[in-house]
Backbone bond lengths (Angstrom), bond angles and torsions (degrees), N, CA, C in turn:
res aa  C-N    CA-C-N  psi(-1)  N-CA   C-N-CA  omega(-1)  CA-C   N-CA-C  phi
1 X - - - 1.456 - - 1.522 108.74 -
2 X 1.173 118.39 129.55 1.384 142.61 169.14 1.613 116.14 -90.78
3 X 1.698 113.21 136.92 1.152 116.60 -177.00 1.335 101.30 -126.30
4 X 2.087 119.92 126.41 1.426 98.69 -176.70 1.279 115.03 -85.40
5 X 1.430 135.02 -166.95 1.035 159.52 -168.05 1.816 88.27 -50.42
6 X 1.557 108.11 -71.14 1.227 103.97 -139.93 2.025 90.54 -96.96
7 X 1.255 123.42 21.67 1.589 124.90 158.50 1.695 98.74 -81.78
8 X 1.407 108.81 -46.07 1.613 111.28 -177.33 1.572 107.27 -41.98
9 X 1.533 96.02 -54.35 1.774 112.86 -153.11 1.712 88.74 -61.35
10 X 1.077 141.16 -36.28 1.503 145.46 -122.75 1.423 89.07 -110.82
11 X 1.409 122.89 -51.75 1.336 113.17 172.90 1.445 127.62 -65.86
12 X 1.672 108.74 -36.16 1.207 116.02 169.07 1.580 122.48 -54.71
13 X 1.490 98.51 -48.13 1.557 105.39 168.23 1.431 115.54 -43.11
14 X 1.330 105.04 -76.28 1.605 120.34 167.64 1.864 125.91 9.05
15 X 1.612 73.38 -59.86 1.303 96.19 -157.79 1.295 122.72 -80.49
16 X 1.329 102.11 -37.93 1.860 131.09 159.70 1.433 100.61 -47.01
17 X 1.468 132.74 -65.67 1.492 155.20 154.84 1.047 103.64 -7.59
18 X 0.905 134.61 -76.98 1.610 150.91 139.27 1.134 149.24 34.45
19 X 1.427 83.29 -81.96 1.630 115.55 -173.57 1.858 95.59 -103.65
20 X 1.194 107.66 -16.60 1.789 96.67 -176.42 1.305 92.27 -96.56
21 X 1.273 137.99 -37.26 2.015 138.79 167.30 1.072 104.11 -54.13
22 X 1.418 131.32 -26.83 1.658 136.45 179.50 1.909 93.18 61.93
23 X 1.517 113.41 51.85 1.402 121.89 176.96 1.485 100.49 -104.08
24 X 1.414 116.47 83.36 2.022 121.81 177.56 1.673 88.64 -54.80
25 X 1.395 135.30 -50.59 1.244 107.49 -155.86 1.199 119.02 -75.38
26 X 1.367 132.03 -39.61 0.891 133.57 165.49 1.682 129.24 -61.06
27 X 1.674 130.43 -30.34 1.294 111.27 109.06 1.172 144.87 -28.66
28 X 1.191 141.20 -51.73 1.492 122.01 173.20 1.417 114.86 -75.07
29 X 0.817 125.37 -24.04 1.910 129.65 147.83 1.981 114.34 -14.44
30 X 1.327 90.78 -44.12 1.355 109.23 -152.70 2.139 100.86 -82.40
31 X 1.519 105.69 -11.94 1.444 119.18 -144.27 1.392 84.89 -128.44
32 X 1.459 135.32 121.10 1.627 170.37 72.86 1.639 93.73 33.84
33 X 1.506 122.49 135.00 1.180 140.55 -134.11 1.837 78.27 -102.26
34 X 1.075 112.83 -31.37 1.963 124.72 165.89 1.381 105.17 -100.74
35 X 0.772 135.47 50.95 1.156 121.34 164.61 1.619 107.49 -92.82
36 X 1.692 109.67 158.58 1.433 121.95 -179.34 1.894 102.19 -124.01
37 X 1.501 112.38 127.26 1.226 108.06 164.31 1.673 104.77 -113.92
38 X 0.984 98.01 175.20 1.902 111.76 -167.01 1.419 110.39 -146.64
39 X 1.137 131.73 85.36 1.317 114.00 166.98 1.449 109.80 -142.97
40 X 1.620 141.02 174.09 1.303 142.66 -165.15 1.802 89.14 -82.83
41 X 1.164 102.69 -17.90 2.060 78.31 -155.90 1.788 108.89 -98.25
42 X 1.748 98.73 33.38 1.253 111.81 161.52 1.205 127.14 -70.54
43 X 1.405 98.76 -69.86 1.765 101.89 155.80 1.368 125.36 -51.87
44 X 1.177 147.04 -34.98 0.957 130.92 158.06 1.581 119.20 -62.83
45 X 1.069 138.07 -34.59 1.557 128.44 146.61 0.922 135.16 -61.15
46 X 1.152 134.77 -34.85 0.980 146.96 169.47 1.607 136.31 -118.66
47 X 2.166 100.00 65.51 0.987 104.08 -168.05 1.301 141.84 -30.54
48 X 1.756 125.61 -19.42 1.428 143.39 -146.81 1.846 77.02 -101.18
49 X 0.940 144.53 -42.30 1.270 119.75 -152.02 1.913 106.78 -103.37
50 X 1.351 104.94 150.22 1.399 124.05 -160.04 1.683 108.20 -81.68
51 X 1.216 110.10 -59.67 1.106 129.43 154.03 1.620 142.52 -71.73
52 X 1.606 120.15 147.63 1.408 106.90 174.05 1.765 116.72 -88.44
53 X 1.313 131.55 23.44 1.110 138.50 170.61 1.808 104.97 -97.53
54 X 1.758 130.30 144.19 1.103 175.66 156.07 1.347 125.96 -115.77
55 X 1.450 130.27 109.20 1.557 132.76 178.01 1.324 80.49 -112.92
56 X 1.586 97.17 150.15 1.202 114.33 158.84 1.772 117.77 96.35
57 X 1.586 132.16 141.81 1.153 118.53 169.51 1.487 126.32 -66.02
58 X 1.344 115.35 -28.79 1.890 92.91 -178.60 1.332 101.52 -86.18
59 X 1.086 153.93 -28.24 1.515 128.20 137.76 1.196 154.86 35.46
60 X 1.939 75.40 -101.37 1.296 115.14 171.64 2.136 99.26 -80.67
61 X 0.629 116.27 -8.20 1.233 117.05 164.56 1.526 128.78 -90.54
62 X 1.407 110.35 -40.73 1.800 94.91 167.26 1.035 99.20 -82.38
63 X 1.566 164.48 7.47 0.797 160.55 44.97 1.659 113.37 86.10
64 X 1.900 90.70 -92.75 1.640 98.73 155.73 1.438 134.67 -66.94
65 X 1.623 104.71 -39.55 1.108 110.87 -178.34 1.586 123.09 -70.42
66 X 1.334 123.52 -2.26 1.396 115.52 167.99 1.601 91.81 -103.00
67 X 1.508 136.70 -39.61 1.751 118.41 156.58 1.433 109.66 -27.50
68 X 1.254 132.99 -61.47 1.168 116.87 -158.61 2.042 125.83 -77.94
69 X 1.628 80.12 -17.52 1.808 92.13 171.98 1.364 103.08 -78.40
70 X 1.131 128.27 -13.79 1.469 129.82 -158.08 1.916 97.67 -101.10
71 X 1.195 111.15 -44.18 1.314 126.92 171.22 1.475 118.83 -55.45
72 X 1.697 114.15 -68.06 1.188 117.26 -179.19 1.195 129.61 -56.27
73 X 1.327 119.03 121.84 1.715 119.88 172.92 1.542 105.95 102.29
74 X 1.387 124.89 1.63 0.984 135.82 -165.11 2.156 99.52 -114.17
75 X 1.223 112.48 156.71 1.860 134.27 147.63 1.807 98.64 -36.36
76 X 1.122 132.21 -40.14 1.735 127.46 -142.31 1.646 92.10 -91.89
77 X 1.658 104.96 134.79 1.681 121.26 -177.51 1.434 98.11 -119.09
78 X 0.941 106.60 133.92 1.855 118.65 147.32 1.540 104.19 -69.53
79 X 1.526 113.21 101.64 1.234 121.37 179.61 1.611 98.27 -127.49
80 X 1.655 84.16 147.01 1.785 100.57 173.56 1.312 95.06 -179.15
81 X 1.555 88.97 149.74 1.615 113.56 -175.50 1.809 115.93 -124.79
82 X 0.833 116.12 128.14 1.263 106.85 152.10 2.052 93.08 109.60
83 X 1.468 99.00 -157.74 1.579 119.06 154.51 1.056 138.27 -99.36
84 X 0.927 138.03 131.56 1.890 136.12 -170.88 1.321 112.41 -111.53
85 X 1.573 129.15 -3.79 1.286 126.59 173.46 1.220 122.44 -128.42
């Protein structure tokens, strides 16, 4: 399976969309019932965990949802510029 140019752009968009609406469902929409995310700012959100790896959607869902308590009401933006792929 092939993804074109602008299915890429649409999810990417999406997702940005998203996370600045602070819309988890429609983010987790976007995330495979296995899915694995990876990033450093796990542990920092989510003091309890050792690692920056998460399988799986509820997870990957408190995940966001303590990002977004941590975000809201606060100085801190979901900022990005440009293209990433």
């Amino acid at each position: 399976m092939t993804n074109s140019d602008a299915e890429i752009r649409h999810i990417y968009e999406y997702w940005h969309e998203s996370v600045v609406n602070g819309d988890l469902d429609g983010l987790m929409a976007l995330y495979a019932a296995d899915a694995v995310l990876e990033t450093p700012l796990i542990i920092a959100t989510l003091p309890n965990r050792t690692e920056g790896i998460l399988k799986g959607q509820a997870d990957i869902r408190a995940f966001f949802e303590a990002g977004f308590r941590k975000l809201r009401g606060s100085a801190a933006r979901w900022y990005r510029t440009g293209l990433f792929f």
